[in-house]
C-alpha positions as CSV (number, residue, x, y, z in Angstrom):
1,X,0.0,0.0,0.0
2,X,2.6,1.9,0.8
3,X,4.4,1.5,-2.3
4,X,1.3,2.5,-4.4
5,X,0.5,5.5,-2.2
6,X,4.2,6.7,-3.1
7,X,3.7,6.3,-7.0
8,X,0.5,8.2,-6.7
9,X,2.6,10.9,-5.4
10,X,5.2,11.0,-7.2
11,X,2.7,11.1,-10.1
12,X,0.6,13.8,-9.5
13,X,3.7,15.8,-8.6
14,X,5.4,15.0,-11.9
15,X,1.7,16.1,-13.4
16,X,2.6,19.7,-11.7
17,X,5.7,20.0,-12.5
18,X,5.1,19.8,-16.0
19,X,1.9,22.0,-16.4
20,X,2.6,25.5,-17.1
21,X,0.9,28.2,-19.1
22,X,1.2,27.4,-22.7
23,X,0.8,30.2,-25.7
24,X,1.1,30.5,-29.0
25,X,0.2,33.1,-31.9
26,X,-2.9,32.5,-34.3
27,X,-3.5,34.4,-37.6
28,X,-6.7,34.2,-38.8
29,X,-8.8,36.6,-40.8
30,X,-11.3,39.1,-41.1
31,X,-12.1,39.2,-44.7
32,X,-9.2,40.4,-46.6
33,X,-7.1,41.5,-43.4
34,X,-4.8,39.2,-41.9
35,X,-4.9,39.3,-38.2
36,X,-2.8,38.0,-35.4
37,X,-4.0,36.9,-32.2
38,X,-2.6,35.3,-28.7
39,X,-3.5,32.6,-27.3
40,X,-2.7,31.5,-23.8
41,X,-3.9,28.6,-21.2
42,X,-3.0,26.2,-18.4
43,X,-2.0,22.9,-20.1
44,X,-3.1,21.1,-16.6
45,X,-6.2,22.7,-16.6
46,X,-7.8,23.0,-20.4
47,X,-7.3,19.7,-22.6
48,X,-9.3,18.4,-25.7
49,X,-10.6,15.8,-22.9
50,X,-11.5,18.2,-20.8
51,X,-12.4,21.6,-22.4
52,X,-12.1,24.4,-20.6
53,X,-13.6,28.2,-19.8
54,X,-12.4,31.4,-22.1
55,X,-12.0,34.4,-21.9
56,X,-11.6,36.8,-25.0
57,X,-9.3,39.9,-24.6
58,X,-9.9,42.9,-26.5
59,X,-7.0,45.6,-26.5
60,X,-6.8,48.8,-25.9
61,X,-6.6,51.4,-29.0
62,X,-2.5,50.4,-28.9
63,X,-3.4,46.8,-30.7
64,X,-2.8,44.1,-29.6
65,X,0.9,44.4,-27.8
66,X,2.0,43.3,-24.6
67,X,-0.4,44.9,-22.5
68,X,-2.8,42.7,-24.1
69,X,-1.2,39.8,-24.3
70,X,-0.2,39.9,-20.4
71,X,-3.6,39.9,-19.4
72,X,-4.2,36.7,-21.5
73,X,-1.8,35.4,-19.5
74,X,-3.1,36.0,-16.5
75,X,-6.0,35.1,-17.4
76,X,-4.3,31.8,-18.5
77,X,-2.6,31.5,-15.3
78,X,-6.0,31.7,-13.3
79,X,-7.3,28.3,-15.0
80,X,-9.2,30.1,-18.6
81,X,-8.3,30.1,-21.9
82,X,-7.5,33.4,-23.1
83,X,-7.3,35.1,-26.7
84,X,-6.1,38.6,-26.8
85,X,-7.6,39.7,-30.8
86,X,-6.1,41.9,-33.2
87,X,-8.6,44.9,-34.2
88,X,-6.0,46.5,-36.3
89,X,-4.1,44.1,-38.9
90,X,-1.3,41.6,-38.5
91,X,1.5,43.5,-37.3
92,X,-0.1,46.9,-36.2
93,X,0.9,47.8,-32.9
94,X,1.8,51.3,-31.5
95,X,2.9,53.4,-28.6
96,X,2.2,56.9,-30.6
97,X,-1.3,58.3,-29.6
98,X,-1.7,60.0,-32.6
99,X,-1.2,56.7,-34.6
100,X,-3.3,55.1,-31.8
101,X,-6.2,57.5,-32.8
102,X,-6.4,57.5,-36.5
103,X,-6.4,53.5,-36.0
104,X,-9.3,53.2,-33.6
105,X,-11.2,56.2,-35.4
106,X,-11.3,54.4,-38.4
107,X,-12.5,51.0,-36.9
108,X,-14.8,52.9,-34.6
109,X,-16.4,54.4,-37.1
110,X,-18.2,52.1,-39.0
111,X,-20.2,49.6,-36.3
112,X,-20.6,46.6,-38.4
113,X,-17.6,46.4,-39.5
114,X,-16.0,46.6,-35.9
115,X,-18.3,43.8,-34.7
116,X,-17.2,41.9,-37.4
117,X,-13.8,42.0,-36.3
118,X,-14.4,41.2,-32.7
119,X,-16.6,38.5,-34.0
120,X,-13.9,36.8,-36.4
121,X,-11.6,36.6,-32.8
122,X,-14.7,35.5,-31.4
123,X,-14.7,32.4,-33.3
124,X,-11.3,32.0,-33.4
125,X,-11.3,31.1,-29.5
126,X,-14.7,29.2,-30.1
127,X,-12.8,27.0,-32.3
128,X,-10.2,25.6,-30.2
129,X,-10.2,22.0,-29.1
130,X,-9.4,23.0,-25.3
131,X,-12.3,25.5,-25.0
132,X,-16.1,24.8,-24.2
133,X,-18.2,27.0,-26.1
134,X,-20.6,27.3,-23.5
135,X,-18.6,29.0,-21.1
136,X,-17.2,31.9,-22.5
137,X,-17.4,35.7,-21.2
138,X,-15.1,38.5,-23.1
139,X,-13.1,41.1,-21.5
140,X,-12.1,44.7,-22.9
141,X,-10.0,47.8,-22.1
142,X,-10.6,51.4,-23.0
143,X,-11.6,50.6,-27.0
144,X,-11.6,47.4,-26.5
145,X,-14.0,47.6,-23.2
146,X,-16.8,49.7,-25.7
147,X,-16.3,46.9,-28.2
148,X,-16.6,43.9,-25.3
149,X,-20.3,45.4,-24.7
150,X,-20.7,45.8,-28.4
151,X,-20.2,42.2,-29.2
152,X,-22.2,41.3,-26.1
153,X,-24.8,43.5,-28.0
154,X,-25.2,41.1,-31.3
155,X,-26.5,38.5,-29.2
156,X,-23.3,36.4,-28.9
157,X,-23.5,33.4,-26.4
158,X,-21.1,35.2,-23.8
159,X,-21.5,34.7,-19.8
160,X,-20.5,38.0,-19.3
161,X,-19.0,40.8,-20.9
162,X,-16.2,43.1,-18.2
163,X,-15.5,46.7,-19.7
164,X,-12.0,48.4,-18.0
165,X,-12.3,51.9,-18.4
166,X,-14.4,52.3,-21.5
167,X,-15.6,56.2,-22.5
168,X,-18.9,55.0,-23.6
169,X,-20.8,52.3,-22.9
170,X,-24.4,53.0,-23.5
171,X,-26.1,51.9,-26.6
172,X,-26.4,54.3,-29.8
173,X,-29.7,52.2,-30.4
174,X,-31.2,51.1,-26.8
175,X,-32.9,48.0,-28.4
176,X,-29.8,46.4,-29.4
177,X,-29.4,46.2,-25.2
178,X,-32.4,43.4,-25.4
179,X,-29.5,40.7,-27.4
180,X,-27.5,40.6,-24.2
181,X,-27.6,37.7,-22.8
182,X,-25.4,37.5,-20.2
183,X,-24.0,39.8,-17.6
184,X,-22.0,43.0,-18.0
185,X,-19.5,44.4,-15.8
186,X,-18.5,48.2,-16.4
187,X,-15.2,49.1,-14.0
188,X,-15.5,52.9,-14.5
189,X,-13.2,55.6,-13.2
190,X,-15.2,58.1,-11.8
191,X,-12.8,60.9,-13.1
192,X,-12.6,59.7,-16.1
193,X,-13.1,62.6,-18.5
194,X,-13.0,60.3,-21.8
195,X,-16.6,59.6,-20.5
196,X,-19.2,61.5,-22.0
197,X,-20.9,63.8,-19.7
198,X,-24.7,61.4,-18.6
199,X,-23.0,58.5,-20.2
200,X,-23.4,56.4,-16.7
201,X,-27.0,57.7,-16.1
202,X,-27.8,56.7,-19.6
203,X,-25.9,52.9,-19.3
204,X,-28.5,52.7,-16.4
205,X,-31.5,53.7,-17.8
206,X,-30.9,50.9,-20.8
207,X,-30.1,48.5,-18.8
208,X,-33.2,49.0,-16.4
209,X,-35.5,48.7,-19.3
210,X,-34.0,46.1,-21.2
211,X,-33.7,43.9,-17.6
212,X,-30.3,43.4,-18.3
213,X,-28.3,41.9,-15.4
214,X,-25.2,44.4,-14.9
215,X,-22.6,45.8,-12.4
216,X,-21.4,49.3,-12.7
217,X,-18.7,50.2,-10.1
218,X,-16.9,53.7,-9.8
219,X,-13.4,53.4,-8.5
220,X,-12.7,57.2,-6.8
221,X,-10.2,59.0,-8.3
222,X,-9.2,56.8,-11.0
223,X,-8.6,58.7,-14.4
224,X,-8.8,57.1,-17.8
225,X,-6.4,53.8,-18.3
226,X,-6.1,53.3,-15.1
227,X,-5.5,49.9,-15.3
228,X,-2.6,49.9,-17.3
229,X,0.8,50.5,-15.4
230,X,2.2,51.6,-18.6
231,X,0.1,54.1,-19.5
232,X,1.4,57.5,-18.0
233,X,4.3,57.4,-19.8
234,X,2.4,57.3,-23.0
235,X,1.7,61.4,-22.8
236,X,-2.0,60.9,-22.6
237,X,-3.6,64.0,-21.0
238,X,-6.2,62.1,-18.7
239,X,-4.8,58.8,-18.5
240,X,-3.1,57.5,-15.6
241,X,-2.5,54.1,-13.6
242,X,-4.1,53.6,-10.5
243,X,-3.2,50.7,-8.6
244,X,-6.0,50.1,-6.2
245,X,-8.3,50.9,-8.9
246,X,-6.4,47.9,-10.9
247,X,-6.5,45.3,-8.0
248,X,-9.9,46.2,-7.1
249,X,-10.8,45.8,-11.0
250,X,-9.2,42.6,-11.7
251,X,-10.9,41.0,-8.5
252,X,-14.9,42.0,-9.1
253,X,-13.9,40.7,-12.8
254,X,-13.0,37.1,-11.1
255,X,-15.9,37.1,-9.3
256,X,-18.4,37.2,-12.1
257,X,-16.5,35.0,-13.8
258,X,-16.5,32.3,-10.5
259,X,-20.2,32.9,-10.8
260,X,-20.7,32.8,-14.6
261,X,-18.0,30.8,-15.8
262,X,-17.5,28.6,-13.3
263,X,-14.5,26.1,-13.5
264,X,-11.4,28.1,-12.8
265,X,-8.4,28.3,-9.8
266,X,-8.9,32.1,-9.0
267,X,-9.0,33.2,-6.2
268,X,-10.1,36.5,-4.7
């Protein structure tokens, strides 16, 4: 008995020795435009036998650079299969605001055709072996925290949909707010002057009618970007990191996931 106990051990412990966050890149497309996403999850955790939760990540306006791909990771790291999409194009990542801008402007612009692209990531992540499509939620930041409600707004089958520091989050056409079908989390910062002036009054008011179930927290005096350590040496008037707005953040966005999501290692 003894001997078998000892095997058993030495086993499992060879099981965790060897599991570790695995990631690799993914290009796919969105019609013409080549993209390149980043996928990232715990090889102990998410098998083809045993499929596991996702998470999409959608980036901030810089594309999809390290920022992005680090929360993947994390994400990876606290038992879901992650995919930080490109919004841009294969390639197009930037630290220059300016460049920043006239990227996300022209993406921004046209609705459909940025739904699309989240979409195509979408089903990207939805494809893999190691993820069960029923359990998926999407996260975004800035940009990609407006578009993480958006695609939550064409009806896709996501758990919940977290929005870091998003300037808008309301709905240009309230009805689309009935298609949600899961439940939104908007992490606001409630100096944040990227948001419109009524913008949280008017995220309220849609959601009330359309019985959406949502979270909307404030963190006090957090700015724009706040999550992102990175970001006040970026020159951004109005964007700054705050760190207990980060923490505090990243830990109401496990608990909807423990609740929505379900199989996962995080912890508070």
């Amino acid at each position: 008995m003894r001997n078998l106990l000892m095997c058993l051990l030495t086993f499992a412990l060879s099981n965790l020795a060897t599991a570790a966050v695995q990631t690799k890149v993914i290009e796919y497309k969105d019609g013409d435009t080549v993209l390149e996403g980043f996928l990232a999850w715990d090889d102990a955790i998410a098998t083809e036998r045993t499929p596991g939760a996702a998470v999409l990540v959608i980036p901030e306006w810089w594309g999809n650079n390290d920022y992005s791909r680090g929360r993947a990771k994390q994400l990876a790291e606290l038992g879901y299969v992650a995919f930080a999409i490109d919004m841009y194009g294969k390639g197009k990542v930037t630290a220059d605001p300016k460049q920043a801008g006239e990227w996300s402007g022209a993406i921004m612009k046209d609705v459909a055709a940025r739904r699309a692209r989240a979409s195509a990531g979408l089903n990207v992540l939805k494809s893999q072996k190691i993820v069960d499509g029923a359990r998926i939620g999407v996260i975004g930041y800035c940009m990609g925290g407006t578009l993480a409600i958006d695609l939550a707004r064409t009806g896709a089958d996501l758990k919940a949909a977290v929005a870091f520091h998003a300037s808008t989050f309301a709905a240009a056409s309230p009805e689309e707010n009935k298609q949600i079908k899961g439940t939104l989390l908007i992490c606001h910062g409630a100096e944040d002057a990227f948001v419109p002036a009524g913008e949280v009054d008017r995220f309220q008011a849609q959601m009330k009618e359309a019985g959406t179930d949502f979270v909307l927290i404030s963190y006090s005096g957090a700015v724009h970007s706040f999550t992102n350590s990175g970001v006040d040496k970026m020159g951004v008037p109005g964007a700054k990191y705050n760190s207990n707005a980060d923490r505090r953040s990243w830990a109401e966005m496990q608990e909807i996931f423990r609740e929505k999501l379900g199989n996962t290692k995080a912890s508070g």
